[in-house]
N, C-alpha and C positions, 0 to 999 in steps of 0.2 A: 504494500500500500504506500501511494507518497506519502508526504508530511501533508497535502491539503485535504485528502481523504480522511489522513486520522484526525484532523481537526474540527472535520464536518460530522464526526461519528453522535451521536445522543445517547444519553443514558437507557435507553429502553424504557423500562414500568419502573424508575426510581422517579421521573415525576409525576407521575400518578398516587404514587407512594406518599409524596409529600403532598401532592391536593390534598389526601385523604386523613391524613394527617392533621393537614388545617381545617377540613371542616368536622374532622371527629371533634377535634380542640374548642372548635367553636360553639358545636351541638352542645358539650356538655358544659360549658361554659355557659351557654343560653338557658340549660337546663339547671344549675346550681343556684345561679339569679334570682331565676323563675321560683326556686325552692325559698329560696329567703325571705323574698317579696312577699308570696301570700303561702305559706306551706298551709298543706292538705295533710289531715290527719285519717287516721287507717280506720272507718266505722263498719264492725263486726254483725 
């Protein structure tokens, strides 16, 4: 391979990786909030 090929190469599913990463982070970050704000108790 030249040097311009190996330069053009991508990481494959390492950024998808990290999308998922950012919006798991954010889900439950949305979700913790949401938990503070008005927490729901568990009725039996």
């Amino acid at each position: 391979m030249s040097d311009e090929e190996l330069m053009n190469i991508e990481g494959g599913m390492a950024r998808s990786y990290f999308y998922g990463i950012i919006v798991s982070a954010v889900t439950f970050l949305i979700g913790l909030v949401d938990g503070l704000i008005r927490p729901l108790s568990c009725n039996d």
